[in-house]
C-alpha positions in Angstrom: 9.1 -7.1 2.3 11.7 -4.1 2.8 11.5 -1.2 5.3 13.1 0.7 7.4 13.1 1.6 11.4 14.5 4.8 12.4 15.8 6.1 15.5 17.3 9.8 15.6 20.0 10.0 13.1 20.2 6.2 11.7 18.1 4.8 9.7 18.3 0.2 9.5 16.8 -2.2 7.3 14.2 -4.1 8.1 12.5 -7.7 6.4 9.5 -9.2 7.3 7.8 -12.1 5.9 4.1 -12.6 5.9 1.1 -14.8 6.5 -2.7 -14.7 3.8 -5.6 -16.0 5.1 -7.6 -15.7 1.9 -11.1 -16.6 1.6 -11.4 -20.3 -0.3 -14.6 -19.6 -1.8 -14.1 -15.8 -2.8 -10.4 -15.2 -3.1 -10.5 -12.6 -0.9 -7.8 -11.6 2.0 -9.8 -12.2 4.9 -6.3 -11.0 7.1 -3.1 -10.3 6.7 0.3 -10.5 9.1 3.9 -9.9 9.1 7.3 -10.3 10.9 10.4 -9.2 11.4 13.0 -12.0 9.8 15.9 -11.1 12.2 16.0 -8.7 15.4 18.1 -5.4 14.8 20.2 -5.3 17.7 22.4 -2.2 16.7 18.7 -0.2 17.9 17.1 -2.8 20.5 14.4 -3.7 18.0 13.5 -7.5 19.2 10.3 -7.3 17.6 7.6 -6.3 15.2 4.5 -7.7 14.0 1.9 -6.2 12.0 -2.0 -7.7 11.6 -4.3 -6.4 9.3 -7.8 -7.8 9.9 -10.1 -7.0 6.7 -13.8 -7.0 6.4 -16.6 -6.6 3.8 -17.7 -3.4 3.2 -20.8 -2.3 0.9 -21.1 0.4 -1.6 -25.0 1.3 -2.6 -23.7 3.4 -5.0 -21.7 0.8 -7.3 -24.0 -2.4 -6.1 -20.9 -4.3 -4.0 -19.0 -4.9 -1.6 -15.7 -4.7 -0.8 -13.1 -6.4 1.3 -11.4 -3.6 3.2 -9.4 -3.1 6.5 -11.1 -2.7 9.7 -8.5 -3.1 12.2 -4.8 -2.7 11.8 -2.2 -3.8 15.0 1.1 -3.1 15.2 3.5 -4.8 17.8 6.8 -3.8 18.3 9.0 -4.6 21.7 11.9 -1.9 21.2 14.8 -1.0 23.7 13.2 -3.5 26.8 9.5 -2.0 26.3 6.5 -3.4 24.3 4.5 -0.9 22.3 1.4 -1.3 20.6 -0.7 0.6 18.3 -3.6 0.4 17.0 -6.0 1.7 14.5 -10.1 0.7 13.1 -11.4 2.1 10.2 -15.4 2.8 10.2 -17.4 4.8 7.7 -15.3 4.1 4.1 -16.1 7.0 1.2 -16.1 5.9 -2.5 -14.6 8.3 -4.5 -14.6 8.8 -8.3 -12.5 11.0 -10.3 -12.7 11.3 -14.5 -9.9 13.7 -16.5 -10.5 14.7 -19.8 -7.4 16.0 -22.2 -8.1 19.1 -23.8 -5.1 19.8 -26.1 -4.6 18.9 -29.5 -1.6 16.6 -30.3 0.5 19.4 -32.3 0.4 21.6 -29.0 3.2 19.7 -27.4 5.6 19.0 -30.3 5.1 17.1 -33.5 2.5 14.4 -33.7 2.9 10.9 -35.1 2.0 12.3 -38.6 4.0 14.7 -38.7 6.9 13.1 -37.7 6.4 10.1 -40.8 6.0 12.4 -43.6 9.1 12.6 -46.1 11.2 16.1 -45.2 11.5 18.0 -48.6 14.9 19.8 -49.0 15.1 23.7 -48.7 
């Protein structure tokens, strides 16, 4: 994978590489993690490794479940210090949205028709 760490005005590469654990019966990623390939030394960035821990989740209203993340660490030792944050996600919403086209085909130029019949001359 590509990214990018910042620090003030400059902006580096980054590329990681990454680890599945996916469920043999089901198929599902159970957890993910990545790594930085190759320290940026030009900013001090040593490390940076990211776990994503995933977990079922079910939805009454569409009869399943889900597998979703529940806890996300990220671990990053940067200019001599080790930082570390974290974040758990609780209480998931489904939402649905549906979009109907109300134009007709001619209101935006010609249609398909239109454009196949033989021009007459003037």
């Amino acid at each position: 994978m590509h990214g990018a760490f910042k620090f003030r005005d400059l902006a580096l590469p980054t590329f990681t590489q990454g680890l599945a654990w996916i469920d043999s019966e089901t198929y599902e990623i159970v957890r993910l993690r990545t790594d930085l390939l190759a320290p940026l030394a030009e900013v001090k960035l040593e490390r940076q490794t990211t776990e994503i821990a995933f977990a079922k989740v079910g939805f009454k209203s569409i009869g399943r479940e889900l597998e979703l993340p529940q806890q996300v660490t990220v671990n990053v030792d940067w200019n001599g210090k080790h930082l570390q944050n974290e974040h758990r996600y609780a209480d998931f919403r489904l939402f649905n949205v549906e979009a109907v086209e109300k134009r007709k085909p001619t209101d935006f130029g010609e249609t398909s028709k239109e454009a196949s019949k033989p021009q007459t001359p003037p």
